[in-house]
Wavefront OBJ file of the C-alpha trace (Angstrom):
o trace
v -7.613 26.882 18.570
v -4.560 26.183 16.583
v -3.383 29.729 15.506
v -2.073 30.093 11.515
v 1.446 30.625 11.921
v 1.183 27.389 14.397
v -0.084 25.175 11.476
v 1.977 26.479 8.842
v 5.156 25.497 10.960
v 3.367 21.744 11.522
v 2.813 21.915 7.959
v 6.680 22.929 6.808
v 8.230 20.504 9.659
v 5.566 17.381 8.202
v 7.435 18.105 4.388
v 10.706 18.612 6.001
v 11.031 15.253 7.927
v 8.766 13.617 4.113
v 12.321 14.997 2.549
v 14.126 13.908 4.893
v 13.129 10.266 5.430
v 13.086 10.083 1.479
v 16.693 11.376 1.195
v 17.494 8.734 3.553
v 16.114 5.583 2.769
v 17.503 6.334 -0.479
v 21.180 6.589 0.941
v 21.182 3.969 2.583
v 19.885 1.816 -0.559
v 22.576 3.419 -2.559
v 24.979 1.896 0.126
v 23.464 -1.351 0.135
v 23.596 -2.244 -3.418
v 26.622 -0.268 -4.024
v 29.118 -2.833 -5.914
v 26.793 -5.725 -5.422
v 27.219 -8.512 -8.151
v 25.842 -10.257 -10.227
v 24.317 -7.365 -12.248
v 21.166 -8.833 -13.188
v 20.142 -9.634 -9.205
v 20.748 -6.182 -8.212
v 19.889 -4.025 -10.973
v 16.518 -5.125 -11.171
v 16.392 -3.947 -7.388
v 18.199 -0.890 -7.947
v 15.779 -0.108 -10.525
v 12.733 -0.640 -8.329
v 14.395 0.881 -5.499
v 14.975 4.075 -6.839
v 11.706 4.946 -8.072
v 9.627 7.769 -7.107
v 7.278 6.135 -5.089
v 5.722 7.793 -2.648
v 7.361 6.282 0.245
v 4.941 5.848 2.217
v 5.620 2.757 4.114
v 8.589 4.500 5.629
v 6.896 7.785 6.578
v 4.103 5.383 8.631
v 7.063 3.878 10.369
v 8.387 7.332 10.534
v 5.619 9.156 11.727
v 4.568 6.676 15.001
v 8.391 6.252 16.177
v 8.400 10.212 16.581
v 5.051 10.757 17.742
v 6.746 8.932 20.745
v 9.996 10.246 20.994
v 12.036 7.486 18.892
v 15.389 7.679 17.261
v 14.984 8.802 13.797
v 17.858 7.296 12.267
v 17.331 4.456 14.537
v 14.033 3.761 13.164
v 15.776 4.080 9.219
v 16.342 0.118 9.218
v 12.734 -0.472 10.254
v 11.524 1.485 7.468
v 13.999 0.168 4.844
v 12.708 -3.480 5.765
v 8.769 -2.633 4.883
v 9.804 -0.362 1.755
v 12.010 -3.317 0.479
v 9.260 -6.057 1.413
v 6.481 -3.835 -0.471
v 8.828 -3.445 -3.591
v 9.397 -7.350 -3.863
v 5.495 -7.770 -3.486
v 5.209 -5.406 -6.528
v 7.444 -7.264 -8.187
v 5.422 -10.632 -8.105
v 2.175 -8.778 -8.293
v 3.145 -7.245 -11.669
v 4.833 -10.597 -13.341
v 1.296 -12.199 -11.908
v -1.270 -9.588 -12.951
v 1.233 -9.268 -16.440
v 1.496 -5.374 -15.711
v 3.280 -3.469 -18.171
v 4.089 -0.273 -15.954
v 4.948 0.870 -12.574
v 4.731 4.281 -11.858
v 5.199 5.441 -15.044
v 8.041 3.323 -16.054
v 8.090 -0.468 -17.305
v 7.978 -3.220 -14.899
v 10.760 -5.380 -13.976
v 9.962 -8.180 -15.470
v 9.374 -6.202 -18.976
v 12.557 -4.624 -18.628
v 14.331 -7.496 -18.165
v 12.322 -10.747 -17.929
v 10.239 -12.859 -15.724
v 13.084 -15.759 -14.458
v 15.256 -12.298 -13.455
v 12.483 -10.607 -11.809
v 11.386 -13.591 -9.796
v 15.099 -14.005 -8.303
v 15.463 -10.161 -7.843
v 12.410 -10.408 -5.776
v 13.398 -12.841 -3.696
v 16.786 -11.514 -2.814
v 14.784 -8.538 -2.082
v 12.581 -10.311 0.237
v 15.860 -11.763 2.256
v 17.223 -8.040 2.227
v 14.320 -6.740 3.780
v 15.018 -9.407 7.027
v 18.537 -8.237 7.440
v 17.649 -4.601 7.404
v 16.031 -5.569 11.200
v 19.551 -7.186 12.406
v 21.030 -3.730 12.204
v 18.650 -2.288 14.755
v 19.902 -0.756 17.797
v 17.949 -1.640 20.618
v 17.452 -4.361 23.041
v 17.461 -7.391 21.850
v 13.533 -8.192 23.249
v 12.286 -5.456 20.696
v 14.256 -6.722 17.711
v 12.355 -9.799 18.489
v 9.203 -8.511 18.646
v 9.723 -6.184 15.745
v 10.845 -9.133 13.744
v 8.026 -11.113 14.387
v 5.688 -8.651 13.675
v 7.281 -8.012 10.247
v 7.591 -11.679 9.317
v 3.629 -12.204 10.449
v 3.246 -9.230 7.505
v 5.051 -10.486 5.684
v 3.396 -14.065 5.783
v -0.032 -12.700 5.997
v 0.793 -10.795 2.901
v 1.138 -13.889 0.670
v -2.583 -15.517 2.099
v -3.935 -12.013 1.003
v -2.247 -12.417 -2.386
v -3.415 -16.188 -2.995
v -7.021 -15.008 -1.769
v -7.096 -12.912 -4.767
v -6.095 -15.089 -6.965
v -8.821 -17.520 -6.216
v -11.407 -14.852 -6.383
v -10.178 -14.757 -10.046
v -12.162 -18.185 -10.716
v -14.537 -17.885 -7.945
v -18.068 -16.729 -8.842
v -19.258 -15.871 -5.196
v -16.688 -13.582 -3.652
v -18.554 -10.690 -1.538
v -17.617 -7.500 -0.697
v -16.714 -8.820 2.850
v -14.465 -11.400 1.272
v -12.880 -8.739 -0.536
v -12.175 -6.553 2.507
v -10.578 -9.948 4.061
v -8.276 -9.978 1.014
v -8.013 -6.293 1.149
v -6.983 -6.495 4.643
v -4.231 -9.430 4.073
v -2.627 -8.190 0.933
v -1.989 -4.706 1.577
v -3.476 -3.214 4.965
v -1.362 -5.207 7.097
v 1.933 -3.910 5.731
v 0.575 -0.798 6.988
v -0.431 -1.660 10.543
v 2.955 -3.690 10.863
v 4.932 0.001 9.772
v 2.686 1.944 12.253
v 3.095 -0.407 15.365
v 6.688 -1.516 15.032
v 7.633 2.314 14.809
v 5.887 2.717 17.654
v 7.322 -0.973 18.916
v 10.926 0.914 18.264
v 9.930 3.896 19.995
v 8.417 2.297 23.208
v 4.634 3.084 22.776
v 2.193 1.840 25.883
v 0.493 -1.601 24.435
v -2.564 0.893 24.096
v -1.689 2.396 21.496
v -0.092 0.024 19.574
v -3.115 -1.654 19.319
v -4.482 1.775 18.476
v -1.712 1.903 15.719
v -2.509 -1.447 14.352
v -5.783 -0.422 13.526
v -5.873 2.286 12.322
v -3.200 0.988 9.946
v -5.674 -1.585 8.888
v -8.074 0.547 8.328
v -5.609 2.931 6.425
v -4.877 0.465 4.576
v -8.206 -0.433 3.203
v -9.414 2.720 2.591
v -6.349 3.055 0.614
v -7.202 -0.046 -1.710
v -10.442 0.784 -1.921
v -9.485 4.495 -3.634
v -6.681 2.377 -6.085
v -9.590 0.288 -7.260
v -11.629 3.075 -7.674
v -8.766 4.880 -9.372
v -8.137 2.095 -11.913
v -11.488 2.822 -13.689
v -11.300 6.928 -13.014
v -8.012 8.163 -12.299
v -6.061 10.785 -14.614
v -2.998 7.852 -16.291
v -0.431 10.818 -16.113
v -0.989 11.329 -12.546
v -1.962 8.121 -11.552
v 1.419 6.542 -12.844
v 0.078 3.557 -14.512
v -2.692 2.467 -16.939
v -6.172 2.430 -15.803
v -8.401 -0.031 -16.662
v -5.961 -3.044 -15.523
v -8.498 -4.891 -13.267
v -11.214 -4.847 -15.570
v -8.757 -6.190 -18.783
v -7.906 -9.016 -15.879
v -11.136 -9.558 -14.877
v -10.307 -8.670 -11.052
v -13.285 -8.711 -8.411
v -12.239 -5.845 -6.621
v -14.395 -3.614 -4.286
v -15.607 -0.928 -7.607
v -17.054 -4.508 -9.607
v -18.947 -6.048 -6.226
v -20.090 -2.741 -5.572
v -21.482 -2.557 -8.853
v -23.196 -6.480 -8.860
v -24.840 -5.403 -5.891
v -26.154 -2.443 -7.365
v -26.951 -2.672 -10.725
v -30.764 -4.270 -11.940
v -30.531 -8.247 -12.817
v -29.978 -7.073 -16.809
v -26.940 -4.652 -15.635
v -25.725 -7.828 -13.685
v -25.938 -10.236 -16.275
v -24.146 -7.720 -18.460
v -21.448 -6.976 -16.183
v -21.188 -10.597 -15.370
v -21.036 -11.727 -19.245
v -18.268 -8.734 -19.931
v -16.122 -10.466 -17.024
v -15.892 -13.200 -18.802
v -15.297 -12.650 -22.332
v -11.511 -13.032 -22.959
v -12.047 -11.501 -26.659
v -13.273 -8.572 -26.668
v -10.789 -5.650 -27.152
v -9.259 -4.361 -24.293
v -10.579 -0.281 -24.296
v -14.496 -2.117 -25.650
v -14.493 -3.915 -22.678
v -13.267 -1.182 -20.695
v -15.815 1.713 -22.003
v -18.728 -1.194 -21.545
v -17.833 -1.965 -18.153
v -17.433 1.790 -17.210
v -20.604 2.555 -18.497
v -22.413 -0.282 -16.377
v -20.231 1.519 -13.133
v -21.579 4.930 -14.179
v -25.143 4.027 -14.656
v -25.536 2.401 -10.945
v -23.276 5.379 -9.524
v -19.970 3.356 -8.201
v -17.881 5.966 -8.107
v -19.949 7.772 -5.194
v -20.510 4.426 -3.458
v -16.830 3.679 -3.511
v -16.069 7.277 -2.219
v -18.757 6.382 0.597
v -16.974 3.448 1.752
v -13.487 4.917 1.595
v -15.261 7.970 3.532
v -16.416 5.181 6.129
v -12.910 3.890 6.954
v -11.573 7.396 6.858
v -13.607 7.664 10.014
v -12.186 4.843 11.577
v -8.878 5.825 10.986
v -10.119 9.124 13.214
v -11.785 7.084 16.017
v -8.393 4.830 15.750
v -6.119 8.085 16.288
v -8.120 9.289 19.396
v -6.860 6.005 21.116
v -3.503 6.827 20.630
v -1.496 8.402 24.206
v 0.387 11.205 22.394
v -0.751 14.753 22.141
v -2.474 16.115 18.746
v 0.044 17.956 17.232
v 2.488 15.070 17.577
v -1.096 13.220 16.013
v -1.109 15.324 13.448
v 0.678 13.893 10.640
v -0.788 11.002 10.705
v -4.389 12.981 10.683
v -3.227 14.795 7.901
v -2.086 11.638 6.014
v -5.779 10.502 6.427
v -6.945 13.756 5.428
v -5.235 13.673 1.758
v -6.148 10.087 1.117
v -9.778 10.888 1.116
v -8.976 13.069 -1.970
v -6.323 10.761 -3.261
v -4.948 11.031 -7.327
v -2.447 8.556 -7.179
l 1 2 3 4 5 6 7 8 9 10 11 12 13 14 15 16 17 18 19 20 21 22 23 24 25 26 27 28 29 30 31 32 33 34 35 36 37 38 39 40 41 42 43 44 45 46 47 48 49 50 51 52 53 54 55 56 57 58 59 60 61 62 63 64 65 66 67 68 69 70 71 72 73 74 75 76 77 78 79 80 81 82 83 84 85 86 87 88 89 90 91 92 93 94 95 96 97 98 99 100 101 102 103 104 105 106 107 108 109 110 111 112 113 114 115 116 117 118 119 120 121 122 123 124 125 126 127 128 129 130 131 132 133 134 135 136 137 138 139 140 141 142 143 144 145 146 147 148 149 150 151 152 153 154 155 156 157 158 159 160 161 162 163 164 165 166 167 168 169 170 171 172 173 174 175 176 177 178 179 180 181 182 183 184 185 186 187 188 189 190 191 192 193 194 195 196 197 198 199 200 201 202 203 204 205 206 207 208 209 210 211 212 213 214 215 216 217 218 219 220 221 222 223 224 225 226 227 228 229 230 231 232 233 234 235 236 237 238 239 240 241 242 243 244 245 246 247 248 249 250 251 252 253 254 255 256 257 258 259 260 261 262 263 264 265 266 267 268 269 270 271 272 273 274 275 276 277 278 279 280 281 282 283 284 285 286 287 288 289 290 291 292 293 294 295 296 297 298 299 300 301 302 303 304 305 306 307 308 309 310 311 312 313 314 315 316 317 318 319 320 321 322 323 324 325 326 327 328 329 330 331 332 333 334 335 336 337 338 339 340
C-alpha cells in the first residue's frame, strides 16, 4: 500500500513537472514569435498562444515520454506541435460555430476579423510541422512521429466536416457521434500519448496501449464538454454555455435525450432544434427543461463513467510501473469530475 508521505511527493512532483512543462512551452512560443512580422499574422497567434489553457495536449505528450525514461526537453517540440495544431483547430472551430469567447476572452476572429483569423490559423497549422524538424533523434522516429501527427492532423478535419453534416442531417446516432467524437478531438489525444511514448522508445505494446486509451480519453472528455455546455458554472467553465443548443449541434447530451424522452418530448425537442427564431436563453431554458425531465445529465455522467473505465483497462496494458502510471491515472481520475 502506497504510504501518505509517498503520495503526497507523487502528488507535488505531478504539479511540479504541470509548471514546468507550462513555463516551457510558453518560452519557447515567446521565442518563436518573437519579432515575427507582419503584425496581424502573428498577433492573432500570440494571442491564442498565450492563453491560459490548460495545456493539456503537452502534459499527455509529457506524461508518456517520462513514464519511459524520455528527454524532457527533447520531447518540448513534440508537445509544441499538438498545442499549436489544437489552437489553429480552435481557431476555425470558433469562426465556424460563430463563437464569441474562448476561455474567457473574445475569439480571434472577434478581436480582429474572420479573413485575419483564417490566415493566422493556417500559419499556425505550418508552425506546428516545423516544430517536429527540430527533434533530436534518429531520423526513423522523426518519421514516424511525423506521420503520426500529420494522420491527426488529417483525421482531425474528417471529424470536423462529420459534424458539420450532422448539422443538416436528421438521422445521426449516438454511434455516429462517437465516430465524430473520435475524429475531431480524441485522436489529437492518442497521437500526444503515443508519439511521447514514440520519442521515448516505448515497446509497440504499449503504444498501442497509449493510443487507446487516448481515444478513449478523448471521448470521455467531449462527452463531459457537451454535457458542460448545458450545466457548467460560465465563470469556471470559461465560455458561454448553451452554445450547441443556440447552433442546433447534435452532440452526445441532445441524442441522449431523443432516445430518451416519450414521442411528445421528442417532437418537442425536435421542433426547438429547428426554430431559428426563438430567443436564444427561451430556447435554451426549453431545451434544458426537456434534458432535465428525461435525466441527461446522469446518463451523460454514465457514459463518460463508461470510458473512464476504459481508460483504466487501457493503462493496465501499458509496460511501465504504477507510480510512473500514475499521472496519467490521476488525469483520468479528475476528468470524471471535470468543471472546465
Amino acid at each position: 500500500m502506497e504510504s501518505q508521505s509517498s503520495s503526497v511527493f507523487c502528488n507535488f512532483a505531478s504539479f511540479y513537472f504541470a509548471i514546468k512543462m507550462t513555463n516551457s512551452i510558453k518560452d519557447l512560443f515567446n521565442k518563436i514569435l518573437a519579432g515575427k512580422k507582419p503584425e496581424n499574422l502573428y498577433r492573432p497567434i500570440e494571442y491564442i498562444l498565450m492563453q491560459s489553457g490548460k495545456r493539456l495536449r503537452p502534459q499527455l505528450v509529457s506524461y508518456a515520454s517520462r513514464m519511459f525514461g524520455g528527454d524532457e526537453d527533447g520531447a518540448l517540440h513534440i508537445a509544441a506541435a499538438f498545442e499549436m495544431l489544437h489552437n489553429f483547430t480552435l481557431i476555425h472551430d470558433d469562426i465556424m460555430d460563430k463563437a464569441d469567447v474562448r476561455r474567457g476572452e473574445p475569439t480571434v476572429y472577434r478581436k480582429w476579423n474572420t479573413n485575419i483569423a483564417i490566415l493566422s490559423g493556417d500559419a499556425l497549422a505550418v508552425m506546428a510541422m516545423q516544430q517536429l524538424h527540430k527533434l533530436r533523434c534518429d531520423p526513423q522516429t522523426i518519421i514516424e512521429i511525423s506521420e503520426v501527427f500529420t494522420q491527426t492532423a488529417l483525421e482531425i478535419c474528417e471529424g470536423q466536416q462529420y459534424d458539420l453534416d450532422f448539422e443538416t442531417r436528421d438521422n445521426v446516432s449516438i454511434d455516429d457521434y462517437v465516430e465524430m467524437v473520435r475524429l475531431k478531438t480524441a485522436v489529437m489525444f492518442a497521437g500526444c500519448l503515443k508519439t511521447g511514448g514514440m520519442f521515448a522508445g516505448a515497446d509497440t505494446e504499449s503504444l498501442a496501449a497509449l493510443y487507446d486509451l487516448g481515444i478513449h480519453l478523448g471521448i470521455a472528455f467531449q462527452l463531459a464538454d457537451d454535457l458542460l455546455d448545458v450545466y457548467a458554472d460560465t465563470e469556471v467553465f470559461g465560455k458561454a454555455v448553451g452554445g450547441d443548443i443556440k447552433d442546433n449541434k447534435k452532440t452526445f447530451v441532445f441524442l441522449k435525450a431523443l432516445e430518451l424522452s416519450d414521442s411528445g418530448q421528442n417532437k418537442t425537442l425536435k421542433a426547438l432544434y429547428s426554430d431559428k427564431e426563438m430567443e436564444e436563453n427561451e430556447k435554451f431554458m426549453k431545451v434544458k427543461a426537456i434534458y432535465d425531465s428525461v435525466g441527461v445529465r446522469k446518463a451523460s455522467e454514465e457514459a463518460i463513467m463508461n470510458y473512464s473505465k476504459l481508460c483504466y483497462e487501457d493503462l493496465k496494458r501499458i509496460n511501465a510501473g504504477d507510480e510512473k502510471k500514475k499521472e496519467l491515472v490521476d488525469l483520468v481520475k479528475k476528468l470524471q469530475n471535470r468543471e472546465k
